[in-house]
DSSP file (Angstrom, degrees, kcal/mol; ACC not computed):
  #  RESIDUE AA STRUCTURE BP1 BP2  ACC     N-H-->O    O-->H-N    N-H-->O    O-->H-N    TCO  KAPPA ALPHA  PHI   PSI    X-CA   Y-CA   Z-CA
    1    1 A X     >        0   0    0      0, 0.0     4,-3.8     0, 0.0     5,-0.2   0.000 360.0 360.0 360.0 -37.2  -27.5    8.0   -8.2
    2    2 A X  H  >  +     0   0    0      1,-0.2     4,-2.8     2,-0.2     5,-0.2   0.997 360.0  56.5 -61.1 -46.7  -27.8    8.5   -4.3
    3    3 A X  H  > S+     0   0    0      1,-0.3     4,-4.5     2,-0.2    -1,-0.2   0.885 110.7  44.1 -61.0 -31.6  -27.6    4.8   -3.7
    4    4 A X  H  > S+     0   0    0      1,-0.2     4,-1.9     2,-0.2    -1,-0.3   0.952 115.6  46.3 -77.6 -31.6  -24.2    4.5   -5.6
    5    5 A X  H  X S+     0   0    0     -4,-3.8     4,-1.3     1,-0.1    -2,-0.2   0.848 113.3  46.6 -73.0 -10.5  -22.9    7.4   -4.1
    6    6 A X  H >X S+     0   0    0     -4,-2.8     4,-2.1    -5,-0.2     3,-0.5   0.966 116.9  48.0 -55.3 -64.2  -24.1    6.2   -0.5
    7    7 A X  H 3X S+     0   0    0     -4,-4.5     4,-1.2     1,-0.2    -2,-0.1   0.876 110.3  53.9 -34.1 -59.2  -22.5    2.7   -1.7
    8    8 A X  H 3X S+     0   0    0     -4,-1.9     4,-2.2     2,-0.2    -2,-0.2   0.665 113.8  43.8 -43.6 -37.3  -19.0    4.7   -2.9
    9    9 A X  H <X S+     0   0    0     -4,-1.3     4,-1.8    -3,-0.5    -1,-0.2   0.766 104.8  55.4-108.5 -10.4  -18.8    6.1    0.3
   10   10 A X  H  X S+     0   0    0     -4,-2.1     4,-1.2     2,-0.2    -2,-0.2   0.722 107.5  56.1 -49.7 -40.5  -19.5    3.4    2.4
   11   11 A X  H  X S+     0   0    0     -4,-1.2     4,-5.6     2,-0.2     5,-0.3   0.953 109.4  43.6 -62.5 -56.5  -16.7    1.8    0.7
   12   12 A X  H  X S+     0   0    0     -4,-2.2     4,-2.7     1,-0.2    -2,-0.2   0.865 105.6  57.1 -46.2 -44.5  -14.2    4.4    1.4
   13   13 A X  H  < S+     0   0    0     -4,-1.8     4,-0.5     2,-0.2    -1,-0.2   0.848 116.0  42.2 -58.6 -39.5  -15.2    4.8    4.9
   14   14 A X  H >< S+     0   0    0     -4,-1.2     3,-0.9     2,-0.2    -2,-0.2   0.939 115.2  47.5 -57.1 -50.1  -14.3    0.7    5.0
   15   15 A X  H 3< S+     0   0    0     -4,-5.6    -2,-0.2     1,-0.2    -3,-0.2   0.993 116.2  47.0 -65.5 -45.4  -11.2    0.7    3.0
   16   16 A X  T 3< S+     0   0    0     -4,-2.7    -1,-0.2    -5,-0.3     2,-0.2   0.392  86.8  98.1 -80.6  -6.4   -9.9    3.5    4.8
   17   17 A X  S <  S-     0   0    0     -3,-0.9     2,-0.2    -4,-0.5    -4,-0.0  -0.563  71.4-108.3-106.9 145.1  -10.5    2.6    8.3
   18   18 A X        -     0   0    0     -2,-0.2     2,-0.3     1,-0.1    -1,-0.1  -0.589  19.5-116.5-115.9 142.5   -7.7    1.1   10.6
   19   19 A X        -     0   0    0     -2,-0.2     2,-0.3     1,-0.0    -1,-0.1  -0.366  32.7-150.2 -72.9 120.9   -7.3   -2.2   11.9
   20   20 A X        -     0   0    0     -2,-0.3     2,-0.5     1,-0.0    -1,-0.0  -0.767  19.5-117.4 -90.8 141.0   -7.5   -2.1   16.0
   21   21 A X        -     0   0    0     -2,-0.3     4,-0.1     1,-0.1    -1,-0.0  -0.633  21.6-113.1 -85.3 145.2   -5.6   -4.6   18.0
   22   22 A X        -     0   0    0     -2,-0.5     2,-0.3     1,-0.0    -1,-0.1  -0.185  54.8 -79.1 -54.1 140.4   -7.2   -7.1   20.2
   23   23 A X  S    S+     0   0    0      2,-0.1     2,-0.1     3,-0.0    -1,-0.0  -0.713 114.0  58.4 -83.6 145.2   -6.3   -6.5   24.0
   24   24 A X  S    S-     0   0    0     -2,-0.3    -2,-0.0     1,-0.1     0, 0.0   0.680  94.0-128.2 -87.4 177.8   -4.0   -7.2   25.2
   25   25 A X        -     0   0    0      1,-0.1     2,-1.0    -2,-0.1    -1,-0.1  -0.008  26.9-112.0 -79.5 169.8   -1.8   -5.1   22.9
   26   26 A X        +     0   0    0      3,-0.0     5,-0.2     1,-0.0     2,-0.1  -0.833  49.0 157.8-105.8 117.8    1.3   -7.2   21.2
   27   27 A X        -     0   0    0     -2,-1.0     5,-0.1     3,-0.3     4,-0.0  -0.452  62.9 -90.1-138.3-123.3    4.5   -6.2   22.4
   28   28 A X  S >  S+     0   0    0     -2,-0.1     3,-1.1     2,-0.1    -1,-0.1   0.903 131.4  43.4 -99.6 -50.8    8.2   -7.5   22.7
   29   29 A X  T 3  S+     0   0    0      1,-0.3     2,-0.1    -3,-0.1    35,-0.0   0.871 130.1  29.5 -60.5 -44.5    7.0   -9.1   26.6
   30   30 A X  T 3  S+     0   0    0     -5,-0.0    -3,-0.3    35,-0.0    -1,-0.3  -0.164  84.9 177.5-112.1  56.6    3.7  -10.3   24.9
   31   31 A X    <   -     0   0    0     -3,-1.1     2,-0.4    -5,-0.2    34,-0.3   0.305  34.0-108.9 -57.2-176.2    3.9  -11.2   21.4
   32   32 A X  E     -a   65   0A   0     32,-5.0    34,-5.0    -5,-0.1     2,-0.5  -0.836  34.3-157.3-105.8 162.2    1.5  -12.5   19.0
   33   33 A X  E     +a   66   0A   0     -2,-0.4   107,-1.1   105,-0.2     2,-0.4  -0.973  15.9 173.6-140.4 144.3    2.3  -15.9   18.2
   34   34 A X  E     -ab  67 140A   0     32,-2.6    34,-0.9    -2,-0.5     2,-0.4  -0.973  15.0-159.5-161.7 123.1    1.1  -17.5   15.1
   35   35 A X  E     -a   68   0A   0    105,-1.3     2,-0.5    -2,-0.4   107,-0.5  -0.805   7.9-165.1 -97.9 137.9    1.7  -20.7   13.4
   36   36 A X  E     -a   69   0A   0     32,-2.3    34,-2.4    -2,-0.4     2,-0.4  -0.944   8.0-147.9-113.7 141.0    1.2  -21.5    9.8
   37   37 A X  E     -a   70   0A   0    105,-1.7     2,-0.4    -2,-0.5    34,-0.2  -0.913   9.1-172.9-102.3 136.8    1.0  -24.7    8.1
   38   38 A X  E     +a   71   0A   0     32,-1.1    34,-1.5    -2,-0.4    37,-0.4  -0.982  19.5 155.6 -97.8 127.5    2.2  -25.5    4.2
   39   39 A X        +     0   0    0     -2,-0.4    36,-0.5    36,-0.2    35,-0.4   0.705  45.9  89.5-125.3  -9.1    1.3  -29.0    3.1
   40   40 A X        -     0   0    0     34,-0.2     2,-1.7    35,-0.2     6,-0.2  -0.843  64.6-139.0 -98.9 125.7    1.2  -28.3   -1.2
   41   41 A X        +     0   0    0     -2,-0.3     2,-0.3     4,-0.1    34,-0.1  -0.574  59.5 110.9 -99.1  80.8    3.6  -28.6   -3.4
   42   42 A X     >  -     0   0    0     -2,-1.7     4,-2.0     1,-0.1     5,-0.2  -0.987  68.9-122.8-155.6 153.4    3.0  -25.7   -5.6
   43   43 A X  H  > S+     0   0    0     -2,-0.3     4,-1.3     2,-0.2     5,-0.2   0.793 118.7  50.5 -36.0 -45.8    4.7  -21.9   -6.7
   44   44 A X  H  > S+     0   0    0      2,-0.2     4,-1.6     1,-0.2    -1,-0.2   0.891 111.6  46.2 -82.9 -46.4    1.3  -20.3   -5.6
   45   45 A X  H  > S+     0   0    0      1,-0.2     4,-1.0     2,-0.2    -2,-0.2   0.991 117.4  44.6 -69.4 -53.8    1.3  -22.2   -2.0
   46   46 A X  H  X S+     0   0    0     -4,-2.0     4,-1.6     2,-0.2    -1,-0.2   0.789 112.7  46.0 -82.4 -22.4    4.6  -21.3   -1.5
   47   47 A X  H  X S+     0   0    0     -4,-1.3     4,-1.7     1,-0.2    -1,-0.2   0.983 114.5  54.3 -70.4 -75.9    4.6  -17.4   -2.7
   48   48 A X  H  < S+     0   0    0     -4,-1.6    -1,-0.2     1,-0.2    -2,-0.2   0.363 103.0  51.5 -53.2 -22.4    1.5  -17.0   -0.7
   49   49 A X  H >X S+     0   0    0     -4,-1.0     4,-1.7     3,-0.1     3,-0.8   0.957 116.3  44.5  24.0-103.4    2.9  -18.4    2.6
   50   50 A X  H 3X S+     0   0    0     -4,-1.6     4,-1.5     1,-0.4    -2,-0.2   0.517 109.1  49.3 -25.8 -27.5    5.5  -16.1    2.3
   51   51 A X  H 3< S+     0   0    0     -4,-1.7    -1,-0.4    -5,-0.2    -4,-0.1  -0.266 113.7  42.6-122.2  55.4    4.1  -13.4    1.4
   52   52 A X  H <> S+     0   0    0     -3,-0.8     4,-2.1    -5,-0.1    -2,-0.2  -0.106 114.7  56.9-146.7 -30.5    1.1  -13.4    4.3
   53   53 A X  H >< S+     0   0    0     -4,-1.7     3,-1.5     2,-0.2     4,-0.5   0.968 111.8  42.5 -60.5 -72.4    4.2  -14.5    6.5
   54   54 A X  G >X S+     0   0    0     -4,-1.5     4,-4.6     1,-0.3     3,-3.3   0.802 112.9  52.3   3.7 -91.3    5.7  -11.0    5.0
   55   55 A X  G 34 S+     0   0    0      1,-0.3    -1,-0.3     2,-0.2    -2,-0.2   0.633 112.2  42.8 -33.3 -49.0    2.5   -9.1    5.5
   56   56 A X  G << S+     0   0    0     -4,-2.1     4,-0.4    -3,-1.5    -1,-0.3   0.594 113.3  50.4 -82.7 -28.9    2.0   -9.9    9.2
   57   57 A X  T <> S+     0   0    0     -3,-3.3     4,-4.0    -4,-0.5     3,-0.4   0.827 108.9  50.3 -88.4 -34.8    5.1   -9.5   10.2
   58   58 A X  T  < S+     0   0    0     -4,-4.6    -2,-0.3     1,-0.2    -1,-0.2   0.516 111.3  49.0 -77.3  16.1    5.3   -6.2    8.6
   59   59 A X  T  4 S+     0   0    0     -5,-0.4    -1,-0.2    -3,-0.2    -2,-0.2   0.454 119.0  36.5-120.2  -8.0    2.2   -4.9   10.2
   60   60 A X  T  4 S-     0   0    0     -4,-0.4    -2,-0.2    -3,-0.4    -3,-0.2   0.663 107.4-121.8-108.2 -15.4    3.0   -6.0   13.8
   61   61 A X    >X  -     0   0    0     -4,-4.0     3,-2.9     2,-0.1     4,-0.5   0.372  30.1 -96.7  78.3 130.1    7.1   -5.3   13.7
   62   62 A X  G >4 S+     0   0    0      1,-0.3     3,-1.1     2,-0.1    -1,-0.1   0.883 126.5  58.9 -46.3 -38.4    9.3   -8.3   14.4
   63   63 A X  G 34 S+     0   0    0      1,-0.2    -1,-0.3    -6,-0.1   -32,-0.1   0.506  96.4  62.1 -99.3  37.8    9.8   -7.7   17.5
   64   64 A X  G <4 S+     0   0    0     -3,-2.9   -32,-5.0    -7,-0.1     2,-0.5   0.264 110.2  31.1 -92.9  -4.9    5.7   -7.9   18.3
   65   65 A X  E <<  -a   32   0A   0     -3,-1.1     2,-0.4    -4,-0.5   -32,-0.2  -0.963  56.1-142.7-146.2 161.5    5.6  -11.6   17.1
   66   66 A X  E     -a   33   0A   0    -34,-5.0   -32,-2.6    -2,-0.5     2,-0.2  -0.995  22.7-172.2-148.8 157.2    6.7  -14.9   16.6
   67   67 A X  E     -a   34   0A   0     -2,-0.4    32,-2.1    30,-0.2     2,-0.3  -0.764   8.5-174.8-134.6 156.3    6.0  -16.9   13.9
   68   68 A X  E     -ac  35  99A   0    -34,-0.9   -32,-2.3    -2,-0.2     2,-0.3  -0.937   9.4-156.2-154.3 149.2    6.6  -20.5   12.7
   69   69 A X  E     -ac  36 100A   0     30,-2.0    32,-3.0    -2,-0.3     2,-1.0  -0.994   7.6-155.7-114.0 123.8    5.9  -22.4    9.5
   70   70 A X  E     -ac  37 101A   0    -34,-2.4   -32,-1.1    -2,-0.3     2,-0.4  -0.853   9.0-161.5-116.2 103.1    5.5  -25.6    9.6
   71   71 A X  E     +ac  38 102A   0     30,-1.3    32,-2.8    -2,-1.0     2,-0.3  -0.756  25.0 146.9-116.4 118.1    6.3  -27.4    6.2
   72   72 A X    >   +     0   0    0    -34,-1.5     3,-3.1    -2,-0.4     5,-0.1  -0.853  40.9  12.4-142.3 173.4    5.1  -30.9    5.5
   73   73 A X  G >  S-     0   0    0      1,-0.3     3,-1.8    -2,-0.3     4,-0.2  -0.364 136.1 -17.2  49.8-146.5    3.8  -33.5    2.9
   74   74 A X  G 3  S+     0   0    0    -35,-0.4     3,-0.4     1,-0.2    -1,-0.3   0.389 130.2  80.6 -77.8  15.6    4.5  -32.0   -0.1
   75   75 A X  G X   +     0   0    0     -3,-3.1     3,-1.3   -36,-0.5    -1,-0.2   0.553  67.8  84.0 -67.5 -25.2    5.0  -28.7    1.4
   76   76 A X  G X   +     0   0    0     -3,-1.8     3,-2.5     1,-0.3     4,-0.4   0.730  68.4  81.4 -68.4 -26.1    8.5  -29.4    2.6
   77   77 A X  G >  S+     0   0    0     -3,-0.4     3,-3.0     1,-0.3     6,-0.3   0.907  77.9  79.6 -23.6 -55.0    9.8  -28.4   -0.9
   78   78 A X  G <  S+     0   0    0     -3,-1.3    -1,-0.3     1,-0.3    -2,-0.2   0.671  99.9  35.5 -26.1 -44.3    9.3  -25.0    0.7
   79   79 A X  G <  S+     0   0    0     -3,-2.5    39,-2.3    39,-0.1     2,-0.7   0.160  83.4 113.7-102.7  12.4   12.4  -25.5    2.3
   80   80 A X  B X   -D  117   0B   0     -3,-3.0     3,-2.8    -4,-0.4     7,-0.4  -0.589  63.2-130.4 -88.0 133.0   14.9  -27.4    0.3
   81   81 A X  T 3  S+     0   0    0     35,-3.8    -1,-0.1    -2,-0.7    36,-0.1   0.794  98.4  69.2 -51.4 -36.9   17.6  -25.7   -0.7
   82   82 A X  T 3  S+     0   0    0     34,-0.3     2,-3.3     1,-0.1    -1,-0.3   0.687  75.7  95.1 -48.8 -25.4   17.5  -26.5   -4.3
   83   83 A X    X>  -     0   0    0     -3,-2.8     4,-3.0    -6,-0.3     3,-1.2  -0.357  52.8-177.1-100.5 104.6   14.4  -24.3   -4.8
   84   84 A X  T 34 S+     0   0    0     -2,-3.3     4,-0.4     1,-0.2    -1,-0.2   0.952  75.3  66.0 -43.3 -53.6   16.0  -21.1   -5.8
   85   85 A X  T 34 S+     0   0    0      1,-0.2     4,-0.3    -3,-0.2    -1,-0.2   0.812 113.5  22.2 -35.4 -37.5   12.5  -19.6   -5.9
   86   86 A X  T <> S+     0   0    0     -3,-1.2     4,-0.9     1,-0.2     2,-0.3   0.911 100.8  77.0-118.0 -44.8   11.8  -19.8   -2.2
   87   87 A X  H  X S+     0   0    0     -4,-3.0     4,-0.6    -7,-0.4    -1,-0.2   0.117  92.6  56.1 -87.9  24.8   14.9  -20.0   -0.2
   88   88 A X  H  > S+     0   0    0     -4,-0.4     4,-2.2    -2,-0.3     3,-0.5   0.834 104.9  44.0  29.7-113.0   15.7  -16.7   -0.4
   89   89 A X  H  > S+     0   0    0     -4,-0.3     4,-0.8    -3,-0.3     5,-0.3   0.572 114.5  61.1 -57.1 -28.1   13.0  -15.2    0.7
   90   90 A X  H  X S+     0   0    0     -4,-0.9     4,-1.3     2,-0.2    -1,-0.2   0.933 103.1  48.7 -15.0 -74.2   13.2  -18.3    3.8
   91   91 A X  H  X S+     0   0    0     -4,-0.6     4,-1.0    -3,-0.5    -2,-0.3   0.508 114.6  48.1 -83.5  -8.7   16.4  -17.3    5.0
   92   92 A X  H  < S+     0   0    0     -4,-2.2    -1,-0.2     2,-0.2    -2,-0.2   0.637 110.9  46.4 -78.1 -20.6   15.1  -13.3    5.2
   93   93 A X  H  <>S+     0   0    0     -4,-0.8     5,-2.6    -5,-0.3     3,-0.3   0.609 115.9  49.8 -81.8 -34.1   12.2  -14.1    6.8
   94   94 A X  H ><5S+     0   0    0     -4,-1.3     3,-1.6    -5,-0.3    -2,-0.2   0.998 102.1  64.7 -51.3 -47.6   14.9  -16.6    9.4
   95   95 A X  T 3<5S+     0   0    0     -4,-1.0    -1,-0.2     1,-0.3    -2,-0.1   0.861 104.3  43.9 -64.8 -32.4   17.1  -13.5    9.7
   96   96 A X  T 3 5S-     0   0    0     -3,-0.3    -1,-0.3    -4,-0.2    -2,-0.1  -0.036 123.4-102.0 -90.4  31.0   14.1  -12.1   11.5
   97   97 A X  T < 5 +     0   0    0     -3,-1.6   -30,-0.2     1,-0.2    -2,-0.2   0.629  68.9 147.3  72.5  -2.6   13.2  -15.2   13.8
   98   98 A X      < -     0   0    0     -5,-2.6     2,-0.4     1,-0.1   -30,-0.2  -0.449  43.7-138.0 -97.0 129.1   10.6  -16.3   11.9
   99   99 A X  E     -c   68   0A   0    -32,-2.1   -30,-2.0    -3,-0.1     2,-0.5  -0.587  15.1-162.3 -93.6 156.9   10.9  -20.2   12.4
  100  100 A X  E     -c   69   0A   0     -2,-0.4    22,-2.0    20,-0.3     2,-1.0  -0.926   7.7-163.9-130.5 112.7   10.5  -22.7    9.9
  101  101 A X  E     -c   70   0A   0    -32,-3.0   -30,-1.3    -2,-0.5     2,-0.7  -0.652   3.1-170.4-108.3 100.9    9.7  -26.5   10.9
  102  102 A X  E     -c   71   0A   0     -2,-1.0    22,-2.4   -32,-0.2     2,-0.4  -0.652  22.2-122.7 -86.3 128.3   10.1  -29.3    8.7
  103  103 A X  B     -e  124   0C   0    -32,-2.8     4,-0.4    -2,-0.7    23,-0.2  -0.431   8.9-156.5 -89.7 154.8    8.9  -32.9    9.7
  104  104 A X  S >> S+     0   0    0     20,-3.3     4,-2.2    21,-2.3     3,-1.3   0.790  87.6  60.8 -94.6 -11.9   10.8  -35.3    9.8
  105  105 A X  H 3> S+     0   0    0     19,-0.4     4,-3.7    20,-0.4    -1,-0.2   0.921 111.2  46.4 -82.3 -17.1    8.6  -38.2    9.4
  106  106 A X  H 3> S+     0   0    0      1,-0.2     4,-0.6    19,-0.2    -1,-0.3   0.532 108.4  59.9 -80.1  22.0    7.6  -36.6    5.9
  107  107 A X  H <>>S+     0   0    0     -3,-1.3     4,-2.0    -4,-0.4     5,-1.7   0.774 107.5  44.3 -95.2 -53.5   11.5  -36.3    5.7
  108  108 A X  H ><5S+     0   0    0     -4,-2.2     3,-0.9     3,-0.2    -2,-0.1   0.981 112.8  52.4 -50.4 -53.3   11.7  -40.5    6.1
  109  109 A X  H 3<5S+     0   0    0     -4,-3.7    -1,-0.2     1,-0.3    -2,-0.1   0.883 118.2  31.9 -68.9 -36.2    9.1  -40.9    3.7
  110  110 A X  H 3<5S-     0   0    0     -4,-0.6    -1,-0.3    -5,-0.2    -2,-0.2   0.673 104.1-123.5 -79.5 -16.8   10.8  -38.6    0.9
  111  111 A X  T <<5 +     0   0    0     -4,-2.0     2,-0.3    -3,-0.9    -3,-0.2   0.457  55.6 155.9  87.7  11.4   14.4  -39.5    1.9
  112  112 A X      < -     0   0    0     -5,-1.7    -1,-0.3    -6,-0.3    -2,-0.1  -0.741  30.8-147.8 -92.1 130.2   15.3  -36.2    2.3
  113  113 A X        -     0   0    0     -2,-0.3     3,-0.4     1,-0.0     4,-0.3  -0.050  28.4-105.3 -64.6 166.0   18.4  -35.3    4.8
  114  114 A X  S >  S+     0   0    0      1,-0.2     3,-1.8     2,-0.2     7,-0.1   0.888 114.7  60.6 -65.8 -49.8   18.8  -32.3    6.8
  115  115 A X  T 3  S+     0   0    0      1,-0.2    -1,-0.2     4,-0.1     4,-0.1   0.108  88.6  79.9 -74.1  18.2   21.3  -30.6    4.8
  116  116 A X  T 3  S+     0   0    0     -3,-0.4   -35,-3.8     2,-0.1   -34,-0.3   0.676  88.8  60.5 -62.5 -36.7   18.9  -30.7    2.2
  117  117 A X  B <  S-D   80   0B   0     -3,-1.8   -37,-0.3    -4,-0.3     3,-0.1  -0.499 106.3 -58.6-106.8 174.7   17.1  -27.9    3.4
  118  118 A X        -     0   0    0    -39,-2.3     2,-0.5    -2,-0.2     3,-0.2   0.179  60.5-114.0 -31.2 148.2   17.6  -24.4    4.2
  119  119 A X  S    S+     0   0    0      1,-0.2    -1,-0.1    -3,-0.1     3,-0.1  -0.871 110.5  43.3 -93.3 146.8   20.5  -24.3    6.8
  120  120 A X  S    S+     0   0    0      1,-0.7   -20,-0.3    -2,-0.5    -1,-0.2  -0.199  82.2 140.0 107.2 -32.4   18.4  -22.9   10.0
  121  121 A X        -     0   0    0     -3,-0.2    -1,-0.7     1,-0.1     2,-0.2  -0.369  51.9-130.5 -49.8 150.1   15.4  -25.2    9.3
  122  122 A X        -     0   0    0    -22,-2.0    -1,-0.1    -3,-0.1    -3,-0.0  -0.786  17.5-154.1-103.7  67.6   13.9  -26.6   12.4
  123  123 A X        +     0   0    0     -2,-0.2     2,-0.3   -22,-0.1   -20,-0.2   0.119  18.4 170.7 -77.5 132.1   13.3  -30.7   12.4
  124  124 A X  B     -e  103   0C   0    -22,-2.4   -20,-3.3     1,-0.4   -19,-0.4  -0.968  39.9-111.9-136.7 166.8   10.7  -31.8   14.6
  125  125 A X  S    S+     0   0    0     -2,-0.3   -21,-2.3   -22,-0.2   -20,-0.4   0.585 103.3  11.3 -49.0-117.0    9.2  -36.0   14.6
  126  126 A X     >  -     0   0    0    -22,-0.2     4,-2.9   -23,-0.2    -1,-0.2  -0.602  69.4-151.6 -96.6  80.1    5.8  -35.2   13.2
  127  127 A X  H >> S+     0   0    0     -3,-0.4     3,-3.0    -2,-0.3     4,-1.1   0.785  99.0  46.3 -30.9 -71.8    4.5  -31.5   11.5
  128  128 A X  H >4 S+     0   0    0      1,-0.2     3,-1.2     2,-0.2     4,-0.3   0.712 106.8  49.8 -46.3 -43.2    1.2  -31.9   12.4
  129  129 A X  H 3> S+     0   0    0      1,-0.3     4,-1.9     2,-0.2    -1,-0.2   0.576 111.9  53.7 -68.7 -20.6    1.6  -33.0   15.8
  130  130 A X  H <X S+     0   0    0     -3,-3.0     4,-0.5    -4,-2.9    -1,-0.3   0.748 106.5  51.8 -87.4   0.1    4.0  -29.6   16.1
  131  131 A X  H <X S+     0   0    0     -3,-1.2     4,-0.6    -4,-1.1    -2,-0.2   0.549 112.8  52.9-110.7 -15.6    1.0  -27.6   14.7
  132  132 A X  H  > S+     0   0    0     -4,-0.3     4,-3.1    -5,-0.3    -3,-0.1   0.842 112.2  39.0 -28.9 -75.8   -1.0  -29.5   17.8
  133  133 A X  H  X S+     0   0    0     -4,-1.9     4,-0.8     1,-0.2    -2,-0.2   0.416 111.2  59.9 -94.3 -12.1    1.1  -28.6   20.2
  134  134 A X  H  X>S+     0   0    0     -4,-0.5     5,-2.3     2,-0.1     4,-0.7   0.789 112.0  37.6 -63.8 -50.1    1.6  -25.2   18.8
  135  135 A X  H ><5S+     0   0    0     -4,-0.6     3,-2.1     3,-0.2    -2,-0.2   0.981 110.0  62.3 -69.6 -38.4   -2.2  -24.3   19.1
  136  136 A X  H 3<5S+     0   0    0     -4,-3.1    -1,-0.2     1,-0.2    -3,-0.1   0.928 105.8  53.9 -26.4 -78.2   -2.5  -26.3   22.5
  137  137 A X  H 3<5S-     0   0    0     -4,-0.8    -1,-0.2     1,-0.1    -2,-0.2   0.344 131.2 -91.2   5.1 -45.6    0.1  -23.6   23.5
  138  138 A X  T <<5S+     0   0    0     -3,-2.1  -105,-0.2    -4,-0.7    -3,-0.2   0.197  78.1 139.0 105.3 -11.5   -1.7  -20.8   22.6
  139  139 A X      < -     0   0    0     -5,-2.3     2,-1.0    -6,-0.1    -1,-0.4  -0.233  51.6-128.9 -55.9 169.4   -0.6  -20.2   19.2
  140  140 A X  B     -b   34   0A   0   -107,-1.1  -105,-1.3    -3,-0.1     2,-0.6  -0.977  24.2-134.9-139.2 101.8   -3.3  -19.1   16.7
  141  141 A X        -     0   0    0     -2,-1.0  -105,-0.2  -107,-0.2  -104,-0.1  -0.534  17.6-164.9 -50.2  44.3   -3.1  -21.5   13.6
  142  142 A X        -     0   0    0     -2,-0.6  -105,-1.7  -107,-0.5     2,-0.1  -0.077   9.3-178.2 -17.9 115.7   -3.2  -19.5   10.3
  143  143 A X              0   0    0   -107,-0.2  -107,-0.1     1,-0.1    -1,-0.1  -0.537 360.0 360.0-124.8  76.2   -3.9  -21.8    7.2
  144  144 A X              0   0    0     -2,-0.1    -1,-0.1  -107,-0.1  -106,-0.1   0.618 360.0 360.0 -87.4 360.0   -3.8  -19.1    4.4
C-alpha cells in the first residue's frame, strides 16, 4: 500500500509540474522557430499535424513563434483545397502566420497546379531540401 501511494504521488507531482522554457526565453524579437514535415497521405497524419501545430502554438502565443509545414509526397493532400477535412483548420492556423510549404517537384510529379491548394500555400522546388535549409537555419525539425 505505501509503494502505490508513493507511486500515486509521484505521478501527481509529474503531471502537475510546469514546463520551463529553455534560455533564452521566446519572445516576439526571438521566436521559436519550428518546422514540421507531413509526407503521408492519411486522416490520422493530417489531424495530428494540425493538431500538435495547434498545441505549440497555443502554449507559446503566436506571436512567440513561427512555424512552417512543409507538405510533400503524399502529404501534399494536406493542402489541396478539395479536402474539406483539413483546409479549414489550414487557413486558421495561416490566419496566424503559420506557414505551409508545398513542393513543387512532388507538385510535377502529381500534376497538381497551384490553385489547387489552399490559397496562401507557399511553393518552394524541393520540400525536403526546404526542411534542409530550414534546420541549417536554425529551425528545430519536429516530425510528429
Amino acid at each position: 500500500m505505501k509503494n502505490f501511494i508513493l507511486i500515486l504521488l509521484s505521478f501527481c507531482i509529474i503531471a502537475t509540474g510546469e514546463t520551463e522554457y529553455a534560455k533564452p526565453l521566446p519572445s516576439f524579437d526571438n521566436p521559436r522557430l519550428v518546422v514540421f514535415s507531413v509526407t503521408e497521405d492519411s486522416e490520422h497524419a493530417f489531424n495530428h499535424i494540425l493538431s500538435v501545430a495547434s498545441n505549440v502554438v497555443k502554449y507559446y502565443g503566436a506571436d512567440n513563434i513561427n512555424m512552417k509545414i512543409v507538405a510533400y509526397s503524399k502529404g501534399l493532400k494536406l493542402l489541396y483545397k478539395t479536402n474539406k477535412s483539413t483546409a479549414a483548420r489550414v487557413d486558421a492556423l495561416m490566419q496566424i502566420d503559420v506557414e505551409f510549404v508545398a513542393c513543387g517537384n512532388t507538385m510535377k510529379t502529381y500534376k497538381i497546379k497551384e490553385e489547387d491548394l489552399v490559397e496562401g500555400s507557399v511553393v518552394v522546388t524541393a520540400g525536403v531540401v526546404e526542411l534542409l535549409e530550414s534546420v541549417k537555419s536554425g529551425w528545430t525539425y519536429i516530425k510528429p
